[in-house]
C-alpha positions as MATLAB code, in Angstrom:
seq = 'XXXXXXXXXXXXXXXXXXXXXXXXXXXXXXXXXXXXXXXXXXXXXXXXXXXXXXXXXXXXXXXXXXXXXXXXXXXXXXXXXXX';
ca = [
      70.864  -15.198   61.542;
      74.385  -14.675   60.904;
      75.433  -17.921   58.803;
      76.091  -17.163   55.061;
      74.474  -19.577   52.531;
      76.698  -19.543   50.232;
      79.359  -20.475   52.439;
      77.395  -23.284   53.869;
      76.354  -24.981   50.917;
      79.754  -25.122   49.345;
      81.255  -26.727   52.625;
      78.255  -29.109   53.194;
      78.808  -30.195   49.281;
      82.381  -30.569   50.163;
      81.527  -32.420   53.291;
      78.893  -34.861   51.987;
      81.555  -35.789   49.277;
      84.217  -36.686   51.599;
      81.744  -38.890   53.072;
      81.148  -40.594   49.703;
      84.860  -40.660   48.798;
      85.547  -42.281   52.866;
      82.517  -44.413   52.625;
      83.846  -45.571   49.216;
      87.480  -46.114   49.997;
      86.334  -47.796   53.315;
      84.300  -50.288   51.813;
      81.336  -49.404   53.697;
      78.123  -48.785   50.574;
      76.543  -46.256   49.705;
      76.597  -43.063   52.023;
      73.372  -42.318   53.350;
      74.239  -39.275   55.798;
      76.909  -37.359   57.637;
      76.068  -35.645   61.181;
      78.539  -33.709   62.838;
      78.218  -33.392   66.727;
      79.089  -30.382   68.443;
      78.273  -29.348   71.734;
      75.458  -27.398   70.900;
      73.467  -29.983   68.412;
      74.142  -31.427   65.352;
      74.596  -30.952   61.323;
      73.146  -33.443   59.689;
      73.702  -34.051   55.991;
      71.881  -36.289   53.335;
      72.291  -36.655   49.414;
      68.953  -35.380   47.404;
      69.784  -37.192   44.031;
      73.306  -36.297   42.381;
      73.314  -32.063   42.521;
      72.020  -31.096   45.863;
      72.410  -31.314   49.512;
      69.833  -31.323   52.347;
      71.371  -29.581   55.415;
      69.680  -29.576   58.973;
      70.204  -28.554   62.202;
      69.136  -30.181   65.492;
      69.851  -29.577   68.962;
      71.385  -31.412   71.728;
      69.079  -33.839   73.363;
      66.854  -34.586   69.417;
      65.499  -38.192   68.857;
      68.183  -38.525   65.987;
      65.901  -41.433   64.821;
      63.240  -39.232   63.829;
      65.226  -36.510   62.332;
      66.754  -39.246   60.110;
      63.728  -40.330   59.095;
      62.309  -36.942   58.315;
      65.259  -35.985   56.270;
      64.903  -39.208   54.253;
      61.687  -38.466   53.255;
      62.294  -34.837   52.846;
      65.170  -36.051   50.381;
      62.841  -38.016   48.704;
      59.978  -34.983   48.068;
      63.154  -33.141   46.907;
      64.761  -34.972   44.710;
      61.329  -35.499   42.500;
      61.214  -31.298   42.541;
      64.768  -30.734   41.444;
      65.269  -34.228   39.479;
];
């Protein structure tokens, strides 16, 4: 209730780009997603085409397996909407 948008999409842009730039410099592919552990769950980032940026949260203790998976395919329904 208290996070401002704004603010969190420009960082999680900035965020998943490091990622690519890292990934990139590292040698390591394509980046595919960026979590972020904290002590009370997770930020999870993924790619949706070349302009946006799906952000989710999960909590301590999630099957990060499944939320992977859900994101990917969320990503995928996304990208065909904003193309």
């Amino acid at each position: 209730a208290e996070v401002e948008e704004d603010r969190v999409s420009a960082m999680s842009a900035a965020m998943l780009s490091l990622g690519e730039r890292i990934a990139t410099e590292l040698n390591r592919g394509q980046l595919d997603q960026v979590y972020i552990h904290g002590h009370q769950g997770y930020v999870l980032l993924a790619a949706v085409g070349e302009e946006a940026v799906l952000t989710a949260l999960a909590r301590e203790g999630a099957k990060l397996g499944l939320v992977f998976l859900e994101m990917r395919r969320a990503a995928e329904d996304l990208e065909r909407v904003v193309g």
